[in-house]
C-alpha positions as CSV (number, residue, x, y, z in Angstrom):
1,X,148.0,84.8,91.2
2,X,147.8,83.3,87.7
3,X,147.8,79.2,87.5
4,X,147.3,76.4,85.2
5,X,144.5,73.3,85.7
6,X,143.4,70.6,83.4
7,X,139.7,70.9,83.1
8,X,138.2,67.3,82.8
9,X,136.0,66.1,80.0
10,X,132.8,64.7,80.3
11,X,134.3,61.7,78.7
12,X,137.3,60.9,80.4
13,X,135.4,61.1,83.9
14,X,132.9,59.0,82.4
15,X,135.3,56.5,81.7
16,X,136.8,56.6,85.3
17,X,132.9,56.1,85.8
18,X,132.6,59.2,87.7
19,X,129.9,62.3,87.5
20,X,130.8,66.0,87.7
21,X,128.7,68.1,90.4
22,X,128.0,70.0,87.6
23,X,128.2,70.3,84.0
24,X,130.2,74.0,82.6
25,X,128.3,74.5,79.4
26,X,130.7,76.6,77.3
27,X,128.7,78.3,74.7
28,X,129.6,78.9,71.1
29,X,131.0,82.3,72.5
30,X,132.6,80.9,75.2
31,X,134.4,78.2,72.7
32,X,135.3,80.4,70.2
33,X,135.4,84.3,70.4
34,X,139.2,85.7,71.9
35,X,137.2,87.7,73.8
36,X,134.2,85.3,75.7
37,X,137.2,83.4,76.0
38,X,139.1,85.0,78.8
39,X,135.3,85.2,80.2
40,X,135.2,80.7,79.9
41,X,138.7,81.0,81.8
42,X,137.8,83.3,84.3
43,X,134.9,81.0,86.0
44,X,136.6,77.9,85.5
45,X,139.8,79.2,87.5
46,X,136.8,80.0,90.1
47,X,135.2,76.5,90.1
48,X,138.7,74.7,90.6
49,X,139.5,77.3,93.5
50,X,136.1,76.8,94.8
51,X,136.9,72.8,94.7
52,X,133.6,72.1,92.3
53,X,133.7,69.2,90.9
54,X,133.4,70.6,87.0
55,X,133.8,69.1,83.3
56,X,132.9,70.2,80.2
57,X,131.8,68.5,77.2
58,X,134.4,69.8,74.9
59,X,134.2,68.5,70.8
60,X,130.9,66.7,72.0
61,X,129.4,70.2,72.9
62,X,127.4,71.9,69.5
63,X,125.2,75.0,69.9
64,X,122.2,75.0,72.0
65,X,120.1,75.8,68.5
66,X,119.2,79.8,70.3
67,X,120.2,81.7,67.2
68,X,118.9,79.3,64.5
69,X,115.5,79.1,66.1
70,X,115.1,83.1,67.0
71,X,116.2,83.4,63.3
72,X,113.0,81.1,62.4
73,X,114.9,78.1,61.5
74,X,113.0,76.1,63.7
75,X,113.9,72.5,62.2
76,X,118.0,73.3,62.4
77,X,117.1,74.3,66.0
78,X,115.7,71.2,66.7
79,X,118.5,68.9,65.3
80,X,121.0,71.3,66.9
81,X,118.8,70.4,70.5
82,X,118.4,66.7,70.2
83,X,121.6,65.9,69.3
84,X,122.4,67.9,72.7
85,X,120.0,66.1,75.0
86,X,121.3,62.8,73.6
87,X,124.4,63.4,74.6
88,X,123.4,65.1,77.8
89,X,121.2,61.9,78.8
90,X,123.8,59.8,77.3
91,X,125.9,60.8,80.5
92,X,122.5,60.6,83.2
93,X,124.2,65.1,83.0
94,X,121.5,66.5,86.1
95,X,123.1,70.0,86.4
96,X,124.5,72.5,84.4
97,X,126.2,76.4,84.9
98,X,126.6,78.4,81.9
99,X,128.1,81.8,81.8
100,X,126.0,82.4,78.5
101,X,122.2,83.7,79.1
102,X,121.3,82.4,75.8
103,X,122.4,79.0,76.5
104,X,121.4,79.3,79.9
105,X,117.2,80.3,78.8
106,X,117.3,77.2,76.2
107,X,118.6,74.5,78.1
108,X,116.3,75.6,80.8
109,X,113.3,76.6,79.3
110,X,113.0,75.1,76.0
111,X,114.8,71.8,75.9
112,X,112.2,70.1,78.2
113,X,109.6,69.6,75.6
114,X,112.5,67.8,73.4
115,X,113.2,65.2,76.5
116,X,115.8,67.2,77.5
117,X,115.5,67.9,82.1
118,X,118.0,69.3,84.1
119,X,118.8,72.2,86.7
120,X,120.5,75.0,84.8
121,X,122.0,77.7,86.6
122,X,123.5,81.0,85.1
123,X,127.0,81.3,86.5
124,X,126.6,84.1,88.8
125,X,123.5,82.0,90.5
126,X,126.6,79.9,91.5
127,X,129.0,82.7,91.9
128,X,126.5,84.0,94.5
129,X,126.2,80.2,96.2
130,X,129.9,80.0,96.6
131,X,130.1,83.3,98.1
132,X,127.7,82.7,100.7
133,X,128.2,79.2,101.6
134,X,132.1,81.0,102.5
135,X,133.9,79.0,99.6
136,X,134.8,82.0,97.7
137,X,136.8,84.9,99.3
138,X,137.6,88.0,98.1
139,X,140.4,90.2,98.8
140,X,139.5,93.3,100.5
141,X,140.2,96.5,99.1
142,X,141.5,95.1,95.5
143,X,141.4,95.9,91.9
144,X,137.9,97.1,92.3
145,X,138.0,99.1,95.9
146,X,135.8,102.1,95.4
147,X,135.4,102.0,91.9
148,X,132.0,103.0,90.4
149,X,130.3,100.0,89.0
150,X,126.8,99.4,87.2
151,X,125.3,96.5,86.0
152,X,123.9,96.1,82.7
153,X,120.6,93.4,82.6
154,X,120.9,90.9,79.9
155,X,117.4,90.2,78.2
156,X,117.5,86.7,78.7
157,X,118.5,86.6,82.5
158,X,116.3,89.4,83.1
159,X,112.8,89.9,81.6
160,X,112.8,86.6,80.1
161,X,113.7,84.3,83.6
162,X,113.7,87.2,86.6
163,X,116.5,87.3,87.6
164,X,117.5,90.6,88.1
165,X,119.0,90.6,91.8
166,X,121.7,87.8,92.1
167,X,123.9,89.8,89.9
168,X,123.7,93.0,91.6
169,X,124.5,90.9,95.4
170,X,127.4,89.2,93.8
171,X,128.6,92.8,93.1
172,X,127.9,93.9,96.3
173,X,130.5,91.7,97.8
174,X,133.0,93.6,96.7
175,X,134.5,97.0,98.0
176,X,132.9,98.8,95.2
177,X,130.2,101.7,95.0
178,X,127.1,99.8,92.5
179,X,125.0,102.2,90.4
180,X,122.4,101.9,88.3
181,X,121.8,103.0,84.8
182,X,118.5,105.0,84.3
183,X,117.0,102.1,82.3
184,X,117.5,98.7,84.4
185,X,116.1,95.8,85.8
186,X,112.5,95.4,84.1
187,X,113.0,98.2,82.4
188,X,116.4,98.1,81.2
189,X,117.7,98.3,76.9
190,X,118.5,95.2,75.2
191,X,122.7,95.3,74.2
192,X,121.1,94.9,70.5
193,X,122.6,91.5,70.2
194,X,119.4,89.2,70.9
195,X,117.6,87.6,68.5
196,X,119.6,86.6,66.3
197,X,120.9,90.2,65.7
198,X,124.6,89.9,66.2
199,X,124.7,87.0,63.1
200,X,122.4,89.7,60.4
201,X,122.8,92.8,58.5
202,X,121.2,96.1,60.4
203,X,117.8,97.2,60.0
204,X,117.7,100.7,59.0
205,X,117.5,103.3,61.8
206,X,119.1,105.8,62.9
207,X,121.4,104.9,65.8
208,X,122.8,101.4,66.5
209,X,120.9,99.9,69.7
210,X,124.2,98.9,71.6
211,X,125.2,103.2,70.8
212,X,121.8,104.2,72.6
213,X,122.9,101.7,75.4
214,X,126.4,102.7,75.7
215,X,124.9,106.3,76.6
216,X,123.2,104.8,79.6
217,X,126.6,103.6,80.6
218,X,129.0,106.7,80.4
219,X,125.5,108.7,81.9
220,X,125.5,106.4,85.0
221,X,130.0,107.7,85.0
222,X,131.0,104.1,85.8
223,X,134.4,102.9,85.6
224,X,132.9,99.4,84.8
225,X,130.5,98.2,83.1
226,X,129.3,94.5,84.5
227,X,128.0,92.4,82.3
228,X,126.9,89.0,82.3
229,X,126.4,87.8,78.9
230,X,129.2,86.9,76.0
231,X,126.8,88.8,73.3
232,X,126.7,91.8,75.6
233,X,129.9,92.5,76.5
234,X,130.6,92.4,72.8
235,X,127.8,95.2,72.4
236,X,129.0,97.3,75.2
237,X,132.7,97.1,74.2
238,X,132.0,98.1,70.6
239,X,130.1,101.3,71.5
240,X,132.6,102.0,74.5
241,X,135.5,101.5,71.9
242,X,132.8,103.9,69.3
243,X,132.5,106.7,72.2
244,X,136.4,106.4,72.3
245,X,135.9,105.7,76.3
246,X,138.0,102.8,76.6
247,X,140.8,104.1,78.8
248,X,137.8,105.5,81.5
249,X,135.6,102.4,81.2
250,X,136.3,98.5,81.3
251,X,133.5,96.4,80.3
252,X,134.0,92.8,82.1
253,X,132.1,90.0,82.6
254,X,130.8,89.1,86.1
255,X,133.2,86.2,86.6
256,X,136.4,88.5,84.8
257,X,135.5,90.5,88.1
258,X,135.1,88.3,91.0
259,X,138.4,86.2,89.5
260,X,140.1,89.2,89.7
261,X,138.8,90.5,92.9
262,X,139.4,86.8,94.4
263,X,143.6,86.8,93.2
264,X,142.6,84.3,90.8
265,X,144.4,85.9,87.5
């Protein structure tokens, strides 16, 4: 069941003088990669089923700063972040769900000492609210009924903020079978994207990091590989795509999943 919303700027509900529950921070990914895209599309169609009051900040939204500042541009970083939490106080914003990990560790963790407070939650945090409080259904049997599923750990939802098991219970409402790779949770491989990585030339090695992680994937014989990260997914689809496994394994963000697994798309 494919259909068509208008997703409300910040603005224009400021103007009616009303607040969003929440704020959906887009991402830079989000905004403009085709692929991340369909990922930004995805969880919105979820929060308008769900009935969450949502906006988005659109042309007022600019990069969190993440990449300039692991790069070591620390003073870009911090004019990419202030002009952020001005706007962000400028509309008295207290929450905010992003589907992007980077964005997601930033605004929580490192715009605070700029002025910048709020409660951030990573979009499956949600996805996993909705699904218990009953607000989110999904269809049983579906696209995903007994498929083999693992979950790859982003390095910014999992060693750097714990979060390890709300991704793996939102997976676990559907009629799936949930593996794990051999290297996971605390111990699972970065996608090779962090850091500033995806933006610069490689370092010289002898196997790309997203290659060595793509072997944990067709290892674990998923048909899916879960992601929840925009950098990852990009990662894990190259050296899918690389291994020539595309037509035995999808890589799809969390939300792709749960949309399609709810009828949403």
């Amino acid at each position: 069941m494919s259909q068509s919303f208008h997703v409300p700027l910040m603005a224009d509900l400021a103007a009616q003088g009303e607040k969003p529950d929440v704020l959906f921070w887009v991402g830079c990914a989000g905004s403009f990669d085709q692929r991340a895209q369909r990922i930004t599309k995805a969880f919105a169609k979820i929060l308008h089923h769900t009935g969450v009051k949502f906006a988005v900040l659109g042309l007022e939204e600019t990069c969190t700063g993440d990449p300039a500042r692991r790069a070591g541009n620390e003073f870009l970083y911090q004019m990419q972040a202030l002009t952020n939490i001005a706007t962000l106080n400028a509309y008295e914003i207290t929450k905010i769900v992003t589907a992007c990990p980077h964005c997601f560790n930033t605004l929580k963790n490192e715009y605070p000492e700029l002025g910048g407070n709020y409660e951030v939650m990573h979009h499956t945090q949600l996805l996993q609210q909705l699904i218990n409080e009953g607000r989110l259904k999904l269809k049983d049997g579906g696209a995903f009924k007994g498929k083999r599923i693992t979950y790859h750990d982003s390095c910014y939802l999992g060693r750097a903020n714990g979060i390890y098991e709300v991704p793996r219970q939102v997976l676990e409402a559907l009629d799936a079978e949930l593996v794990e790779m051999k290297r996971c949770k605390s111990r699972g491989l970065c996608c090779g994207a962090g850091g500033a990585q995806m933006f610069k030339e490689d370092e010289p090695g002898n196997k790309h990091v997203n290659m060595e992680r793509t072997e944990d994937v067709l290892q674990s014989k998923a048909q899916v590989v879960a992601a929840a990260c925009p950098f990852c997914n990009t990662m894990l689809t190259d050296g899918v795509k690389y291994n020539d496994k595309q037509d035995e394994v999808q890589v799809l963000d969390i939300a792709e999943i749960i949309a399609q697994a709810a009828d949403l798309v």
